[in-house]
Structures are given as C-alpha cells and as structure tokens.
C-alpha positions as CSV (number, residue, x, y, z in Angstrom):
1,X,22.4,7.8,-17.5
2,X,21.8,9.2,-20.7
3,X,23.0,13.2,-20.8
4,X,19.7,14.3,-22.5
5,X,17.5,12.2,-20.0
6,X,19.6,13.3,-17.5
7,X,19.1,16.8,-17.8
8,X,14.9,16.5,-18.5
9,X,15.3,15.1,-14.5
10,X,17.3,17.7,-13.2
11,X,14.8,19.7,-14.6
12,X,11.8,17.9,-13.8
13,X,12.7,17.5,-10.0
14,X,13.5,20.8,-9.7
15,X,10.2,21.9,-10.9
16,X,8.5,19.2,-8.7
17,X,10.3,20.0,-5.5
18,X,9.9,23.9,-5.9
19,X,6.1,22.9,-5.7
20,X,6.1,21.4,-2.7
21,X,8.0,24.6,-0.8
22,X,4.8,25.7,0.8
23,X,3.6,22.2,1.4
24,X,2.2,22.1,4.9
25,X,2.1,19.3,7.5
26,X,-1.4,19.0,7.9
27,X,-2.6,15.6,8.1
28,X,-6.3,15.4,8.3
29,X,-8.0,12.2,9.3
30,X,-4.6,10.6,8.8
31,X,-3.6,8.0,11.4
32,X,0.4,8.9,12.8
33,X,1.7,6.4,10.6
34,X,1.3,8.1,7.5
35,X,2.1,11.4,6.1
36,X,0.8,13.8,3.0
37,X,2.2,13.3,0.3
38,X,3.0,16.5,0.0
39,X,5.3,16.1,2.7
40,X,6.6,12.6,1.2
41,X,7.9,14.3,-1.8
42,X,9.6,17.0,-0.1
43,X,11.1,14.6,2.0
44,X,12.3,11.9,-0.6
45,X,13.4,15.1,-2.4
46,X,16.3,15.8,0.1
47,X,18.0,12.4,-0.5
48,X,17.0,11.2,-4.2
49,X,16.4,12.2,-7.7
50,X,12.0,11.3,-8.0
51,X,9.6,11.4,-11.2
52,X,6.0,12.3,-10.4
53,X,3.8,11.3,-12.9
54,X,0.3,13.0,-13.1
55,X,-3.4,13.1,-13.6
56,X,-5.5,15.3,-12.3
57,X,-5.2,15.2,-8.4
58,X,-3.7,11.8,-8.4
59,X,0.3,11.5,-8.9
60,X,2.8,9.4,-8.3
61,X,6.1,9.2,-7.2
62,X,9.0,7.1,-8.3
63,X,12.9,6.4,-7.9
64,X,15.1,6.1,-10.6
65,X,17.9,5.1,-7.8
66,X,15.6,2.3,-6.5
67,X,15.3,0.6,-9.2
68,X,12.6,2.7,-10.6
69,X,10.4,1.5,-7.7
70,X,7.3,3.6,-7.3
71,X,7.7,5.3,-3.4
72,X,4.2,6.6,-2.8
73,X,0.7,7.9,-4.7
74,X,-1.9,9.9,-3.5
75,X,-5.8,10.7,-5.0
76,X,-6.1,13.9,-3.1
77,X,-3.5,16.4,-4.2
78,X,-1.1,17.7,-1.5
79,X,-2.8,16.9,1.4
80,X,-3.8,13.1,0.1
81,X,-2.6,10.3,1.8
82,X,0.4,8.8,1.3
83,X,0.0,5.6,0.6
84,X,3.5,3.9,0.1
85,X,5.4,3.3,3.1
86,X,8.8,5.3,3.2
87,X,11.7,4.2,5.4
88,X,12.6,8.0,6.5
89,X,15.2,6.7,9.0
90,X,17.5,4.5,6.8
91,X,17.1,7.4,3.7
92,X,18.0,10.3,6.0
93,X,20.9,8.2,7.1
94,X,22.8,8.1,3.8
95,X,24.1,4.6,5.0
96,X,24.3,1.2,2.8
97,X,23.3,-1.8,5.3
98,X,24.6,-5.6,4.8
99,X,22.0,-8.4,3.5
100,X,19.0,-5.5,2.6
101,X,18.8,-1.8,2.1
102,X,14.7,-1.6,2.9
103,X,14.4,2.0,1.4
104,X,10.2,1.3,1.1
105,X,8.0,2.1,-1.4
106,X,4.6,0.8,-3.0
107,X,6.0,-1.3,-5.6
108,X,9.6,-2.5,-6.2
109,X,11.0,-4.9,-8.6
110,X,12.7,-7.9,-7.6
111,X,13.6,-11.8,-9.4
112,X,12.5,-15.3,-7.0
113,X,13.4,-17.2,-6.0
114,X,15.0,-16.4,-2.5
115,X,15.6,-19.5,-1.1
116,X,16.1,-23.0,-2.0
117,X,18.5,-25.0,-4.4
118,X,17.6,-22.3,-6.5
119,X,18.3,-19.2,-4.8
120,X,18.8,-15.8,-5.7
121,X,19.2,-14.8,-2.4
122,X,22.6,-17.3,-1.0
123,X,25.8,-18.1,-2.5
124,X,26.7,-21.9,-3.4
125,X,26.7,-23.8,-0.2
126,X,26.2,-21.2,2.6
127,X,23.2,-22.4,4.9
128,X,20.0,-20.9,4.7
129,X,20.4,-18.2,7.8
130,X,19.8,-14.9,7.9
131,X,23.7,-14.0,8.2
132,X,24.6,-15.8,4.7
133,X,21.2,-14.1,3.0
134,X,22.5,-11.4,0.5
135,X,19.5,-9.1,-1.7
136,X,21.6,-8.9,-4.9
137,X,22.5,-5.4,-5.8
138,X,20.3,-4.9,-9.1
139,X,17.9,-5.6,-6.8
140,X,18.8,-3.0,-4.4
141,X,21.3,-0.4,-4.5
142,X,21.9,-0.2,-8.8
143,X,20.0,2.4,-10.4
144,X,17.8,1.7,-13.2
145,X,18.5,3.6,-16.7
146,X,15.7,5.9,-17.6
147,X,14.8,5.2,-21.4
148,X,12.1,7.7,-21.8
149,X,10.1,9.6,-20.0
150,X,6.7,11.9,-20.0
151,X,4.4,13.6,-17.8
152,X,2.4,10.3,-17.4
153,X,4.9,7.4,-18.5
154,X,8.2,6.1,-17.8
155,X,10.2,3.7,-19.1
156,X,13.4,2.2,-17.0
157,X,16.3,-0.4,-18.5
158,X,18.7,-2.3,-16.8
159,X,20.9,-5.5,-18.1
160,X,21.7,-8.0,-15.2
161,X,23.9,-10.9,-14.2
162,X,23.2,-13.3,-11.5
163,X,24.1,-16.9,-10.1
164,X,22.0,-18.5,-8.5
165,X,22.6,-21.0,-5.7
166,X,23.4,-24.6,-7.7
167,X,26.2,-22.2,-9.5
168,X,23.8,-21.7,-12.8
169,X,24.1,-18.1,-14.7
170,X,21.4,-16.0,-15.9
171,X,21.7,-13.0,-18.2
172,X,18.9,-10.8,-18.6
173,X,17.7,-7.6,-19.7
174,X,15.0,-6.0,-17.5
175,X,12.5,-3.3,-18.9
176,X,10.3,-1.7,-16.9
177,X,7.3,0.5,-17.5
178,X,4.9,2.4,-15.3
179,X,2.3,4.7,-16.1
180,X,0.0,6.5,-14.3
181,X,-3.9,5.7,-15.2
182,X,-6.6,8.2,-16.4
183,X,-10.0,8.0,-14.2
184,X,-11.4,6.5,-17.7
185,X,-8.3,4.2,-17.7
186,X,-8.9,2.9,-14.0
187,X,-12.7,3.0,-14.8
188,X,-11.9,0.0,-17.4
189,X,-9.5,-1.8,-15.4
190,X,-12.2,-2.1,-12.6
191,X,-14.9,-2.8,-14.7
192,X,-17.0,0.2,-12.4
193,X,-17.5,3.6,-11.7
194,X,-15.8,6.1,-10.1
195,X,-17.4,9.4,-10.3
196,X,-18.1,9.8,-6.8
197,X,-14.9,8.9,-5.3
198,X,-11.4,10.1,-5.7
199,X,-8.8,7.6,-7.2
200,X,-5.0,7.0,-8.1
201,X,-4.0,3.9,-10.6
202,X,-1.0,2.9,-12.0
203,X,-0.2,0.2,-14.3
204,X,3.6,-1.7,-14.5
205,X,4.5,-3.8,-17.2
206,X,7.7,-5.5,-16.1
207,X,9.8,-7.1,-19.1
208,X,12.5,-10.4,-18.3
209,X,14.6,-11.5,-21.4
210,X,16.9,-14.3,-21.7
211,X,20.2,-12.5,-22.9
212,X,22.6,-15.6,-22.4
213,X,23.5,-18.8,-25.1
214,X,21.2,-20.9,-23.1
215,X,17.7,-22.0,-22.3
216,X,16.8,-21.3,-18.7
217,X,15.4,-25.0,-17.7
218,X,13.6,-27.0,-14.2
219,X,17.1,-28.5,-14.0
220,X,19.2,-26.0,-13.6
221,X,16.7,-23.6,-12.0
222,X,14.0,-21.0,-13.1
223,X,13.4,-17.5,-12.0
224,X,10.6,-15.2,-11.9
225,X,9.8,-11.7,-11.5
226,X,8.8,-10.8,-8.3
227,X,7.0,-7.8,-7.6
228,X,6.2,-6.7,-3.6
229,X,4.6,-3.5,-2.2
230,X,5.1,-1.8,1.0
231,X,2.2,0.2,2.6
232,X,1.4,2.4,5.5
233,X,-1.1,0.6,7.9
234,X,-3.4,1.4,10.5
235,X,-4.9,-0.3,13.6
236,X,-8.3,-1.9,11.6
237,X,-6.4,-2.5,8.4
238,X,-7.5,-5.9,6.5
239,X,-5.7,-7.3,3.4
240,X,-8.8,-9.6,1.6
241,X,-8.1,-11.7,-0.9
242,X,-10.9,-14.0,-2.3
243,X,-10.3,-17.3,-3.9
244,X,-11.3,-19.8,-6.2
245,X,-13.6,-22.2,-4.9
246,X,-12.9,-26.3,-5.5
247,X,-11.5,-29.2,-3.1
248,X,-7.9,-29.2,-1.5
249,X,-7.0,-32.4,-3.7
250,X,-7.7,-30.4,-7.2
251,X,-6.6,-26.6,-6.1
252,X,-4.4,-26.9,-3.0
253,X,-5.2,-24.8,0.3
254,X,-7.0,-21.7,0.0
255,X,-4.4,-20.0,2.1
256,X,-0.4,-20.7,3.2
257,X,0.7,-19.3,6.3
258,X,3.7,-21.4,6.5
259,X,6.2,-19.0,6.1
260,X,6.7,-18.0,9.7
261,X,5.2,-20.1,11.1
262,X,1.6,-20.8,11.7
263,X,-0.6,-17.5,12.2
264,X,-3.3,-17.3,14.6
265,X,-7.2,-17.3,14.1
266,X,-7.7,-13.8,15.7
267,X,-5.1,-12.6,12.8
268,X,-6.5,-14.6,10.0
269,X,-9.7,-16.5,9.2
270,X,-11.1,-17.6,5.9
271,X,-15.1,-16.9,5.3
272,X,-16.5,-18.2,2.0
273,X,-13.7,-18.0,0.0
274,X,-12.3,-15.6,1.2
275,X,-9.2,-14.7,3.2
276,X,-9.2,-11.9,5.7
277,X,-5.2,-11.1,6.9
278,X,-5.0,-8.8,9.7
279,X,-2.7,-5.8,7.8
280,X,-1.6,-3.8,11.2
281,X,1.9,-3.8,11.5
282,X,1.8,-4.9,15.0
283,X,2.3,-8.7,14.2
284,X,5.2,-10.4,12.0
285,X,3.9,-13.1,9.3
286,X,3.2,-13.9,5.8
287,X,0.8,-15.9,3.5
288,X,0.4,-17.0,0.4
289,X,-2.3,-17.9,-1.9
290,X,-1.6,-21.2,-4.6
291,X,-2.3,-20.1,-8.7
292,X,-4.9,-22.5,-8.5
293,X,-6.4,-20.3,-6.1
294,X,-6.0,-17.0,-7.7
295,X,-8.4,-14.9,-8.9
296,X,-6.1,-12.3,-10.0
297,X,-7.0,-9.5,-7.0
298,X,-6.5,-9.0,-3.9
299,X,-7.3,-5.9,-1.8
300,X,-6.7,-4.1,1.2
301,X,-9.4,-2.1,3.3
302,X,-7.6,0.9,5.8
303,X,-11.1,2.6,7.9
304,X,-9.1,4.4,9.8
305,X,-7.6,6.3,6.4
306,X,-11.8,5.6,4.9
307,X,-9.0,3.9,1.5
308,X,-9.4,0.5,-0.2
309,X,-6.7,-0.6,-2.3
310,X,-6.8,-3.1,-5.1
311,X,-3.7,-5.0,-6.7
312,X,-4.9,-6.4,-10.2
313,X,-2.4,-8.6,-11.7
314,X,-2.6,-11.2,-14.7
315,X,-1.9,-15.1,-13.9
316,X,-1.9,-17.1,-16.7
317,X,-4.8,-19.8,-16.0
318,X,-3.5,-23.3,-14.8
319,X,-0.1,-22.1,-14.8
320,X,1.3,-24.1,-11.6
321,X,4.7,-23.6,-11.7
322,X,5.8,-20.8,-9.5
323,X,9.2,-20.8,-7.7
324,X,9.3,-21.7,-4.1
325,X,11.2,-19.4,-1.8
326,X,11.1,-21.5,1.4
327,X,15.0,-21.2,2.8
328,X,15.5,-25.0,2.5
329,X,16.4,-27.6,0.0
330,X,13.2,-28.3,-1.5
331,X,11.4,-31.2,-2.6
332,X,9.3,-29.4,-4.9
333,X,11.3,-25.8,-6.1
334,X,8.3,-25.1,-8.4
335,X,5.2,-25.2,-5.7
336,X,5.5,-21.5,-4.8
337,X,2.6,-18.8,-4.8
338,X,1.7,-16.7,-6.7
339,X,0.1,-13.9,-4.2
340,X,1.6,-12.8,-1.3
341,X,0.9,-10.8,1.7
342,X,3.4,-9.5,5.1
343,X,2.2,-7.8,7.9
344,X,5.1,-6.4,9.6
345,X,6.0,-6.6,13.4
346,X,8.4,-6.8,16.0
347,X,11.0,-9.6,16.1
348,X,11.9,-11.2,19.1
349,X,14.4,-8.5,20.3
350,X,11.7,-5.8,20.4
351,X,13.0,-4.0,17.1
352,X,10.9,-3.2,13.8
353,X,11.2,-2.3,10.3
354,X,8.5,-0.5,9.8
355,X,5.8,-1.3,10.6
356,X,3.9,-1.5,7.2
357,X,2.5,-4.2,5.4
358,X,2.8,-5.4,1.9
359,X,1.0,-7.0,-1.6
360,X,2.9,-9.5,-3.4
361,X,2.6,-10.9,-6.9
362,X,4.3,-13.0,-9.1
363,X,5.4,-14.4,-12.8
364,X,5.4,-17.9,-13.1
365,X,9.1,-19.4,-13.2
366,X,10.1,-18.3,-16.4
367,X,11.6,-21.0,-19.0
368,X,12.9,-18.6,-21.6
369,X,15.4,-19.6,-24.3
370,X,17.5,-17.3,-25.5
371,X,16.0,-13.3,-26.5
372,X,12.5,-15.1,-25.2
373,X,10.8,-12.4,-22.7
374,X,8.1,-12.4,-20.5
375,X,5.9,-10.1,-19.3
376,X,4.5,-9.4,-15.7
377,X,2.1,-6.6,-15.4
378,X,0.0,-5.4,-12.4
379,X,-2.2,-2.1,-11.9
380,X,-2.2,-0.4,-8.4
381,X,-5.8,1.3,-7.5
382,X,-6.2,3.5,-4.2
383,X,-9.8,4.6,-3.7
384,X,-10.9,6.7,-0.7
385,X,-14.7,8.6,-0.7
386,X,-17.8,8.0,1.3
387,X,-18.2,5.2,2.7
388,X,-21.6,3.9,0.5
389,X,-19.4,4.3,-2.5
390,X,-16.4,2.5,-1.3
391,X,-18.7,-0.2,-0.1
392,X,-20.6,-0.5,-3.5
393,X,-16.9,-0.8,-4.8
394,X,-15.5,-3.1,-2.6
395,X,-19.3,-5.5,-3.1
396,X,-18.4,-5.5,-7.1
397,X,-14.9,-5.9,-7.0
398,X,-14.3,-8.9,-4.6
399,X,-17.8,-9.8,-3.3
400,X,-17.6,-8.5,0.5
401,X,-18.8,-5.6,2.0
402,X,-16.8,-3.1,4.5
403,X,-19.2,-4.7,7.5
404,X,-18.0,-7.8,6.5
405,X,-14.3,-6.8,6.5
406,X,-14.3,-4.7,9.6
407,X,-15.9,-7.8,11.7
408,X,-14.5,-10.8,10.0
409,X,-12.4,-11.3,13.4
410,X,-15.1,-11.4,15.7
C-alpha cells in the first residue's frame, strides 16, 4: 500500500473508531439478527483496517482487506440498522478456511463464472464437488490497493491473474470505485422523493481490463464481473423482483430456481410479473432471473426492521450472453443470469453460515481485446420511515405495494 495512503488510514480509522468508544448496544425495533451499526464498526474495528464514507446520518463502511467490499451501511446514525451481514465468528477467529473465507458484507467483488468448462472456481480436470471448489485468492483473502480516497469516495486497484478451468489465462486490471450518495444524488437515481424518510445510497463502478496479448473469446471462455451482497434478514423478509413481461419462447422463464434444486410454492410464487423469494434465512436456495427478463431492479422488503432495499444496476438491453455457473460441463456456458438472489439455511448436517440473504448482479461475459475495459456499476438504496411513505416508494419503484408483499404467500 502506498505510504502516503497508508498513513491517511491509520489516521482515518483511528478517528472513526475513537467515535464509536461510547457507542451503546441498544437496538431498538431491531430483530436479534442484526446489530447498530454503531456496534458493527466497533466490532470490524478490532480485526481490520475500515473507511466510512459519509453524508449526513447515512455512512458506510468498507474493507480495504476484503477486497474493498463494503461490510455494512446505516440511514440512522449510531443506532441505525445495520444492514450488511457480518460473519463475527470467522473475523473474531483470525483463521484462513479452505475453498471460502465468507467474511460478509453488503457488496463484494467477485469474476464468474464458477462452474463449468469455464470455471473460475476448479482447477483443470477436478470434478465439480464441493472438495475440489477453490474461491481464488484476489477474490478473497488479497487486499485491494487504495488509489485515492475522500470523505465520500474511494477508489481501490488490484492487477490479477487467473486460469480458468480449460487451462486459458486471463490478465486483468481491476478498478473499483464506491461512493456514498447525497439525498439529492439518491433522489435522481430513484426517480422520487425522499424527504420524509431517512435513506443510505451508494454507487460502485467496477472496472475489468484486458491486460494480456490476447482477445478474451466464446472459445476459449469469457468472464464477468460478478457482484453479490449479503444481508441481515428477518422472519417476514421478501426479496421482489419484477420482470419483463412477453412469452417463454421470446424471453425465457421469468424465474430459475434450478440451482438447488426446485424451491417450493410457499417460498416463492410469481404474481403478475413479479417474483416474490421468501429472504429469511431459515431455508437454503437460489434463483435467477434471464437478461431478457431484467428490468434492472430488484428489491427487498424487511417489516420486521419497517427497511426496503433497492439494488439498481445497468444491463445492457438484449445483451444475452451471461456466463453460466452451473458445476457441470455445459451445453450452453453463455445462458447464465443476470440477477441473482440466496436465501441462506441449514445444510443437511444441521450447520449454517449465517443466516443472511443476498442480491446478485452481473456483467455480461466480457469479450475484451487487449486494454478493452468494461464497466459494471450498481447503486445500493436502504430506505426505512413510516410505513405510507415506504409504501408510496415501493408502489413507484417496482409496482407492488407492502400489502402485496407481506401476503404474496398466502
């Protein structure tokens, strides 16, 4: 890390964690799966270097050692919710795990695809089990450079290497950027108001270029920036996620729950477009949503916390190539989707993660030539006020109401 950059940290954590000395552990209408964020910071604090970006009562915190992933946010000050889902035990631990080191966090960086002739995610040749799958270390345990930084900006760098599973080599250069919003800022991006609720935004712009001799092409396999956030649930949370409307034949399914396997009715129905995923971290699966499908949002609605939370991403229109994950030798690697959501649960031997639940977007599979980049940028909006004004939100934003969310399983 650069000296100079270094030492702006050292001296902006030190200033950030002296202000959360007298933070107390008062949790309001907060369900026990979440904490302040107060307390988040102090916590993260004890283990890691964090930048908070500001504005207003809404800040954000983010790792530098995580590859600049952004932990947790709140819209209320101190006693806010904490959004972003922390993994307290495997930080407070100080150990490294084989295959994954699930640290957390609302947003975190990673390349697709996992699986398939194409992996990212299995050497040459190993089979597609859970014992050969391997997170690549840029991905999880390298820290990202910090190229500049300001009370509302930051701007992380990292140069990469990696082989994916047919034996081709990428190098890239990765630059990522994440900036807390202003209310006006967030105001724009939503297209509403929001002077009667309280509100935290922030907006990544996530930079791939080609650094190698070669153009990256179908045959030898594409990759795409990946981008997956991990959030605290509750009992009545809902992920919603509405669709574009048109027949099977021209825009594929509205919804792809084959990742896990099928996923009951009682856990997730489709109502005029669109798709309500039970978010409660008592249940283990994962859907997806086809590009054709897209409509660039998808949401999440947490009664128990009174939050909605919008992911806003950009999808290029008609793009269908997006890498396909699926741990099998594919007969399509380019039929992927491009949103994703996981509701956490317990596996079969009782044990859990978390539980959280997360929002998933992604690039399309990138065919760069060489010093070509590309682009992937999302905004993150938590909202949490009365109830009328969240509803009026939530009506605008993705055309259902909270009564429509709260009984869309009955």
């Amino acid at each position: 890390m650069n000296i100079k950059i270094k030492s702006l940290l050292a001296v902006m954590v030190a200033i950030f964690i002296g202000c959360s000395d007298n933070t107390t552990k008062e949790q309001g209408n907060m369900n026990n799966t979440g904490t302040s964020y107060g307390e988040a910071r102090q916590f993260l604090g004890k283990y890691t270097d964090i930048i908070e970006l500001k504005s207003g009562s809404s800040a954000v915190l983010i790792s530098p050692e995580w590859q600049g992933r952004v932990m947790t946010s709140t819209c209320d000050g101190e006693q806010g919710f904490s959004f972003g889902w922390i993994n307290r035990e495997l930080i407070s631990s100080g150990d490294t795990l084989d295959h994954i080191n699930p640290f957390g966090g609302e947003e975190r960086l990673w390349l697709g695809p996992e699986g398939g002739q194409f992996a990212l995610f299995f050497e040459k040749g190993s089979p597609f089990e859970y014992e050969y799958w391997q997170t690549p270390d840029i991905l999880d345990t390298e820290e990202f450079i910090i190229d500049s930084l300001s009370k509302e900006e930051v701007i992380f760098t990292k140069r990469g290497e990696l082989t994916n599973y047919s034996g081709y080599d990428f190098n890239f250069h990765i630059e990522r950027r994440v900036k807390i919003l202003s209310l006006a800022e967030t105001e724009s991006i939503l297209k509403t108001n929001l002077e009667n609720v309280h509100a935290v935004a922030y907006k990544s712009e996530n930079n791939l270029r080609n650094t190698g001799d070669n153009k990256w092409t179908e045959e030898k396999g594409l990759i795409s920036i990946w981008m997956l956030g991990m959030f605290n649930p509750s009992p009545s949370s809902v992920v919603i996620i509405p669709v574009k409307k048109g027949s099977l034949k021209e825009l594929g399914p509205e919804v792809n729950d084959n990742y896990f396997g099928s996923i009951p009715g009682e856990r997730l129905v489709v109502k005029d477009n669109i798709v309500f995923f039970k978010a409660d971290g008592q249940s283990r699966g994962k859907i997806g949503i086809p590009p054709l499908r897209s409509n660039d949002i998808m949401a999440s609605y947490d009664p128990d916390n009174n939050a909605l939370t919008f992911l806003i991403c950009d999808i290029p229109d008609g793009e269908t190539r997006f890498v396909n994950s699926a741990w099998e030798l594919q007969d399509d690697p380019y039929s992927g989707d491009a949103l994703n959501s996981y509701n956490d649960g317990p596996l079969e031997d009782g044990s859990i993660m978390g539980p959280f639940y997360e929002l998933e977007s992604s690039s399309p599979a990138l065919s760069l030539s060489p010093g070509e980049d590309y682009v992937h940028m999302q905004s993150t909006v938590h909202i949490t006020g009365p109830e009328n004004e969240l509803d009026q939100i939530c009506k605008k934003l993705i055309g259902v109401d909270l009564s429509e969310i709260q009984n869309a399983f009955n």
